[in-house]
LUMMARVEX-566359 format. One record per residue (C-alpha): x, y, z; residue in three letters; residue number from 0. Coordinates in Angstrom, 1 decimal. Example, Ala and Ser with C-alpha at 12.3 -4.5 7.8 and 13.67 -1.06 7.14 Angstrom:
2
   east  north     up fipa tinu
   12.3   -4.5    7.8  ALA    0
   13.7   -1.1    7.1  SER    1
This chain:
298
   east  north     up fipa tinu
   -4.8    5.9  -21.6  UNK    0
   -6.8    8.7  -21.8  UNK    1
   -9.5    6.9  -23.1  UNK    2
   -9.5    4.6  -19.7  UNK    3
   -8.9    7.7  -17.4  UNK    4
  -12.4    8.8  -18.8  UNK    5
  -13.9    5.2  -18.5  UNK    6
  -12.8    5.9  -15.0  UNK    7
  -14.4    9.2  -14.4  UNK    8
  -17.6    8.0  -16.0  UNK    9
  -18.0    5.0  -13.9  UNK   10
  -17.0    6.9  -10.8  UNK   11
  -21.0    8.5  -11.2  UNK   12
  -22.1    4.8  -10.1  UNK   13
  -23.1    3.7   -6.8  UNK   14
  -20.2    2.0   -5.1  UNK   15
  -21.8   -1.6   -4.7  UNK   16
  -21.9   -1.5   -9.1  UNK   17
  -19.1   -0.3   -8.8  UNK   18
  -17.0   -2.9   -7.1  UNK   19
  -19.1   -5.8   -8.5  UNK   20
  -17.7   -4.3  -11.9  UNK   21
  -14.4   -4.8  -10.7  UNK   22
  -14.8   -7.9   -9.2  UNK   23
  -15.6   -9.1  -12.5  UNK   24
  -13.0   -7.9  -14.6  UNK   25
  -10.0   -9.3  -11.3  UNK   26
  -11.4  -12.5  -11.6  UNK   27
  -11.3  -12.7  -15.5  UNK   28
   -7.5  -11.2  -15.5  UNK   29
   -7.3  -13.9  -13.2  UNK   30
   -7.1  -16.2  -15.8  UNK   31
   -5.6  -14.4  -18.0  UNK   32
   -2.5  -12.9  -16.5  UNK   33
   -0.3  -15.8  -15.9  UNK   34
    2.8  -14.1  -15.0  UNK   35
    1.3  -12.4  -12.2  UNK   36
   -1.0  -15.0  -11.2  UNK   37
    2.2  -17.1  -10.6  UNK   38
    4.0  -14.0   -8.2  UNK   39
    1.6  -13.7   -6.0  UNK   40
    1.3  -17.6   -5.2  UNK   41
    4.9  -17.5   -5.2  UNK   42
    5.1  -14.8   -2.6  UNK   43
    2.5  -16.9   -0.6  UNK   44
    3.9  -20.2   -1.2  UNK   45
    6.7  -19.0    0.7  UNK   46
    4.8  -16.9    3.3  UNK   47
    2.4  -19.5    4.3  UNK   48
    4.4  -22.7    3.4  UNK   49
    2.2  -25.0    5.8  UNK   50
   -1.7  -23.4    3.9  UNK   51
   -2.9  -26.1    1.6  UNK   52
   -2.4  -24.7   -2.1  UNK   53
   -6.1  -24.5   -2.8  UNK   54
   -6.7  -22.0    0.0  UNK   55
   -3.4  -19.9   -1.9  UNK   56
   -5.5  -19.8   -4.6  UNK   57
   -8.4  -18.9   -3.2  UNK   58
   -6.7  -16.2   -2.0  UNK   59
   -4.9  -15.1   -5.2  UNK   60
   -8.2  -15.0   -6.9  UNK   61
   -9.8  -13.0   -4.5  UNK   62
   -6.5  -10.7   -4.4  UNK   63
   -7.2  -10.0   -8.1  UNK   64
  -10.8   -9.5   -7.3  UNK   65
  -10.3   -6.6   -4.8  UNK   66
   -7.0   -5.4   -6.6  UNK   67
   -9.3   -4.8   -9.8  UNK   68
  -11.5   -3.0   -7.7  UNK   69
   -9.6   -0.7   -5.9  UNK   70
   -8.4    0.5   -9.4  UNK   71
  -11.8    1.6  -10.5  UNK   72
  -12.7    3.2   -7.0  UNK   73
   -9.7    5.4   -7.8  UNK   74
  -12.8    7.2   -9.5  UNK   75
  -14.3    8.0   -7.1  UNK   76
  -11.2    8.8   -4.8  UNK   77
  -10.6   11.1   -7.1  UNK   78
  -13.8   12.9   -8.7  UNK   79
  -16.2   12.3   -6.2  UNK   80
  -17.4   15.2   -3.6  UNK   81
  -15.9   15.5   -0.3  UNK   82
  -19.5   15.0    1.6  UNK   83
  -19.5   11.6   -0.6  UNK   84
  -15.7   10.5    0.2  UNK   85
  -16.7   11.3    4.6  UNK   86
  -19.8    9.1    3.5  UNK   87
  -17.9    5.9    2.0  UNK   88
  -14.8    6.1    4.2  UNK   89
  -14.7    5.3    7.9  UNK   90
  -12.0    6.3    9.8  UNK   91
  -10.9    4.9   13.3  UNK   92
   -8.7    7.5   14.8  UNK   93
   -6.6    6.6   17.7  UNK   94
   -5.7   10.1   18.6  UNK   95
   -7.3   13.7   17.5  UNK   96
   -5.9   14.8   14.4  UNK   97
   -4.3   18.2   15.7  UNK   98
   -2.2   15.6   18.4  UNK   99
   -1.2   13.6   15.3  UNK  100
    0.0   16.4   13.2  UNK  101
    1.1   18.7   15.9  UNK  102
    4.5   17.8   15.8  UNK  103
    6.6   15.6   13.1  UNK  104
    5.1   12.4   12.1  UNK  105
    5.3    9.4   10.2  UNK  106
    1.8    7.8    8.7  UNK  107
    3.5    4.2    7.9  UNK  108
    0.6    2.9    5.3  UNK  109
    1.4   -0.7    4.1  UNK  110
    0.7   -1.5    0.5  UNK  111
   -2.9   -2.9    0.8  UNK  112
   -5.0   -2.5   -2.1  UNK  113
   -7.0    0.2   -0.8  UNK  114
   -3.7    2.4    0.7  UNK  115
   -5.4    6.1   -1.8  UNK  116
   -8.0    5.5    0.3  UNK  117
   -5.5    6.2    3.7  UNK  118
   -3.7    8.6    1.7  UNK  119
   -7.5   10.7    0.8  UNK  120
   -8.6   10.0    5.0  UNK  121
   -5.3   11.7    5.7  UNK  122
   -5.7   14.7    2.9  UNK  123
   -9.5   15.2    4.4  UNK  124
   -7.9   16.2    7.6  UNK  125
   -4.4   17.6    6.6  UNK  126
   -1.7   18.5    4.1  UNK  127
    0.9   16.0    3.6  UNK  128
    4.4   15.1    2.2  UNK  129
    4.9   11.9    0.4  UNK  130
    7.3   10.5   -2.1  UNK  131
    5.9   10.3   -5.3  UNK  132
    7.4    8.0   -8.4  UNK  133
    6.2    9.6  -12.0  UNK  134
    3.9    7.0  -13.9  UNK  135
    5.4    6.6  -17.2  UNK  136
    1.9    7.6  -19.0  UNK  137
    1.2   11.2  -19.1  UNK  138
   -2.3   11.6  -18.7  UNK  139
   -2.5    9.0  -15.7  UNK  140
    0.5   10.5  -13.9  UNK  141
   -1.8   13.8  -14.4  UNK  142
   -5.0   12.9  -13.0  UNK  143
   -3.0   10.5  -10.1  UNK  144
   -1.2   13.5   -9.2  UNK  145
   -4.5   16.2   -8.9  UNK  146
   -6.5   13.2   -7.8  UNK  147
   -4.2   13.3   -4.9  UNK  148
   -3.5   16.7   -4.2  UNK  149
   -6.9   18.5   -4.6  UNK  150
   -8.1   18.5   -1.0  UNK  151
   -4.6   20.1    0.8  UNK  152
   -1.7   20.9   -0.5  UNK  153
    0.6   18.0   -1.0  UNK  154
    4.5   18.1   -1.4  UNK  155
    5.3   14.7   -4.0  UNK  156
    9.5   14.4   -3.6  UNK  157
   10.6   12.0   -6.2  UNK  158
   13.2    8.5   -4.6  UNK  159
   16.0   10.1   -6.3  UNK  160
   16.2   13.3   -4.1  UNK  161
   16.9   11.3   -1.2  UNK  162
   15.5   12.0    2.2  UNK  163
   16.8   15.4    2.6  UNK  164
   13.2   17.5    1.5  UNK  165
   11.3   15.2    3.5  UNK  166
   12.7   16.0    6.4  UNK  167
   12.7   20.1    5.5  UNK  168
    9.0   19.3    4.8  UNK  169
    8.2   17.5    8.3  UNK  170
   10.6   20.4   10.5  UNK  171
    7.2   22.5    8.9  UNK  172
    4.9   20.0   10.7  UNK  173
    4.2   18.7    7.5  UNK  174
    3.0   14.9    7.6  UNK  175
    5.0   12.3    5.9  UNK  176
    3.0    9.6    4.3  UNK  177
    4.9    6.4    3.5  UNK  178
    4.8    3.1    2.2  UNK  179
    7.4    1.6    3.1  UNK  180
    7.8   -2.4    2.5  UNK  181
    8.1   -2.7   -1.2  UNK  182
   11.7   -4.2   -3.0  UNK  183
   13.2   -1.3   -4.3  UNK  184
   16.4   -3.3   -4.0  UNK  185
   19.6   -4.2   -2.1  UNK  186
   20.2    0.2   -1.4  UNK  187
   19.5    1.5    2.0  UNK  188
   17.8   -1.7    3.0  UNK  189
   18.9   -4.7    5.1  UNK  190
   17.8   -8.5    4.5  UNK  191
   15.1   -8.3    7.1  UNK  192
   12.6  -11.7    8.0  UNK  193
    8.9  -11.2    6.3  UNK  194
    7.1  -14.1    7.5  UNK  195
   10.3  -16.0    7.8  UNK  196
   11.7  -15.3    4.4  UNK  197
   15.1  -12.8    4.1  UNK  198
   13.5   -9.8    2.1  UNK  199
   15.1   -6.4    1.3  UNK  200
   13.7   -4.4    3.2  UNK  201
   13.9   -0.3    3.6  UNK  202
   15.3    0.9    6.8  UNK  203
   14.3    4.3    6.2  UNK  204
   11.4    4.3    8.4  UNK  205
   13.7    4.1   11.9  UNK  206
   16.0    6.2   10.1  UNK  207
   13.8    9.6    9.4  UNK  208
   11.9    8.5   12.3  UNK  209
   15.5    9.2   14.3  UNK  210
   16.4   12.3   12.6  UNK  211
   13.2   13.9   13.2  UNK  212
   11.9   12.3   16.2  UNK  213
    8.7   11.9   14.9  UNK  214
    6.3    9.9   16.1  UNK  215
    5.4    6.7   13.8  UNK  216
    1.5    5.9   13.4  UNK  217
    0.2    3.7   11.3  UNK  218
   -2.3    3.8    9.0  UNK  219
   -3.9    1.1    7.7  UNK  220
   -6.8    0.6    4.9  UNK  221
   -9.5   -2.0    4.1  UNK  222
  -12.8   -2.7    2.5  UNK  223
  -16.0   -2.9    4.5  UNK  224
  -18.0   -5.9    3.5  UNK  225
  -21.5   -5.4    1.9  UNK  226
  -19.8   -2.8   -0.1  UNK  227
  -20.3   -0.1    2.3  UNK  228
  -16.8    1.7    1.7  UNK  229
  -14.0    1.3    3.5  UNK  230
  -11.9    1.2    6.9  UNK  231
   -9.0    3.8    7.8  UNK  232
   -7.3    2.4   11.2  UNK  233
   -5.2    5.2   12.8  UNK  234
   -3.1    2.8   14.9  UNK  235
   -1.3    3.9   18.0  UNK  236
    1.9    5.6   17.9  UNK  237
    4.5    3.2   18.1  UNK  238
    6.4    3.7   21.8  UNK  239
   10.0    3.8   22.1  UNK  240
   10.6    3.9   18.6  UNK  241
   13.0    3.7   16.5  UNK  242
   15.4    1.2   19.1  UNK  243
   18.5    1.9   18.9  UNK  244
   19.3   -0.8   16.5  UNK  245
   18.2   -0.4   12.8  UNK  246
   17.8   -3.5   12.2  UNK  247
   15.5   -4.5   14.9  UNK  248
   13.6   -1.4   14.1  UNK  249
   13.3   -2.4   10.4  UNK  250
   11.9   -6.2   11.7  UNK  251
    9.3   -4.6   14.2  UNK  252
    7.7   -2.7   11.3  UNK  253
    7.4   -6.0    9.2  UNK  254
    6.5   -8.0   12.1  UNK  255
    3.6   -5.4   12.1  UNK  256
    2.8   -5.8    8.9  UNK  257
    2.9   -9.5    8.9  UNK  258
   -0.3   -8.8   12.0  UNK  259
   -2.5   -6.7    9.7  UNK  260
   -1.7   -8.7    6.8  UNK  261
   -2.8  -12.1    8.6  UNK  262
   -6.4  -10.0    9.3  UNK  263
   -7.1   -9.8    5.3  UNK  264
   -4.4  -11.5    3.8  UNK  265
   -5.9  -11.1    0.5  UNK  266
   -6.0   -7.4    0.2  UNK  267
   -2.3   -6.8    0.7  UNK  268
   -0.6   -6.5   -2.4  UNK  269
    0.9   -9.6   -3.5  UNK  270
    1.5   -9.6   -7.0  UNK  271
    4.6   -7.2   -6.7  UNK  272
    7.7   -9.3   -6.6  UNK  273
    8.2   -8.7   -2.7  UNK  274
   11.2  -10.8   -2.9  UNK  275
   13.0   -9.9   -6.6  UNK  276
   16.3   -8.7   -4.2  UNK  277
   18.3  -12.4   -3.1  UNK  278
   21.1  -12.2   -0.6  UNK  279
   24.1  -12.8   -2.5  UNK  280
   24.4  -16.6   -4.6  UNK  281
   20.4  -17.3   -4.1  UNK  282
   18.5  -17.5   -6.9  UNK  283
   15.5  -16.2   -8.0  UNK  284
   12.3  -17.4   -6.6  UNK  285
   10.2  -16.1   -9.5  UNK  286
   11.8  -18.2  -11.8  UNK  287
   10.9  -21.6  -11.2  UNK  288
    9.3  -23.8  -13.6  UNK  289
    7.7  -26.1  -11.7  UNK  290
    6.2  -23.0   -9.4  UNK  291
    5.2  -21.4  -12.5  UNK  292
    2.8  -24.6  -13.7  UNK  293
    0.5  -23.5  -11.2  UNK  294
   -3.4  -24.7  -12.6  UNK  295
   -7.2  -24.5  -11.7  UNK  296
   -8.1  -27.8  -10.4  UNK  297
């Protein structure tokens, strides 16, 4: 691993649009040659977009790869490059000046698009943060992911396991709390919420600290700009009258959100994680069918 961290830092020294092209490259061979997630991510959009003809899915899941691929080796530059070259590359739409956003508790809700460092370093330009952090099992990565991350403001990394309780210390300090929440972590602290129309575990923490600390809940949401001229940061609009008073439908508006942005670049967002690994109880799987699995390349 440390040999590819220093790949990484090496390759960070070349323009962008080599860059990416580079990583482009290498998705769409590991394409081809991961199978197992090749076949998770048209799973996850066989039953998102039932009604898309299958070639379109996988023209999407090969572009998915593509950009996925990419954004890894642009974790370079997010985190060797100079701050004069990081305000270059990255665009940011702000909705709302940054002293009214972190003036008072908030919530950056960043979806899991490929290019989500990118929000988290637009966010660290401007201010310190608070986050929750989970420790990669590699050393040296988990090393440079954490300075990468940390080495414009301070940053406060609470690990799952501590529960919610330092995060909302942390934001009573006007301390930002950047999270991602709409990954399965499982059937704790999360109800069986719609994502396009399938029952997926889903966290209701999001209402929840937003209703402890009545902070306001912006999101933030990350993408490439074409012709390989860096990327987007949307600073969305404060959500109004949020949470509602019912978790639940608090928990669906967030994904119904998601589902919007998604449906704008539906191959950035991150589809190769196993978005729906937790079943309500006596359903099966939907990872494990053989006849899903035989996708092929015609």
């Amino acid at each position: 691993m440390r040999f590819a961290v220093l790949i990484m830092w090496l390759l960070h020294w070349l323009p962008l649009p080599i860059l990416a092209r580079i990583g482009e490259g290498l998705g769409s061979l590991l394409y081809l040659i991961l199978s197992r997630r090749r076949h998770i991510c048209l799973t996850n959009l066989r039953l998102c977009f039932p009604q898309m003809p299958e070639s379109e899915r996988k023209k999407i899941t090969r572009r998915h790869f593509q950009v996925y691929v990419r954004s890894v080796l642009e974790r370079g530059i997010l985190w060797w490059s100079s701050e004069r070259r990081l305000r270059k590359l990255i665009h940011v739409d702000y909705a709302m000046p940054v002293a009214e956003m972190t003036s008072s508790p908030t919530i950056f809700m960043c979806p899991h698009f490929v290019s989500l460092d990118v929000a988290g370093v637009a966010v660290m330009l401007e201010s310190s943060l608070c986050s929750i952090y989970t420790t990669q099992r590699n050393k040296t990565f988990d090393k440079a992911l954490r300075k990468g991350r940390s080495r414009f403001r301070p940053v406060k990394l609470f690990s799952r396991a501590e529960g919610v309780k330092p995060i909302i210390r942390a934001m009573k300090e006007n301390l930002p709390f950047f999270m991602l929440p709409d990954m399965d972590f499982g059937a704790k602290d999360a109800e069986f919420v719609p994502f396009f129309g399938v029952p997926a575990a889903t966290l209701t923490a999001l209402p929840r600290i937003a209703a402890a600390t009545h902070a306001k809940v912006i999101p933030v949401i990350a993408s490439i700009r074409p012709g390989y001229d860096g990327w987007n940061v949307k600073f969305d609009q404060a959500w109004e009258d949020y949470p509602h008073t019912d978790i639940v439908s608090s928990t669906r508006f967030m994904n119904a959100y998601i589902e919007s942005e998604i449906l704008k670049m539906p191959a950035e967002y991150f589809w190769t994680h196993r978005r729906f690994k937790t079943r309500p109880q006596g359903e099966a799987s939907v990872y494990k069918n053989t006849q899903q699995f035989q996708d092929t390349h015609q």
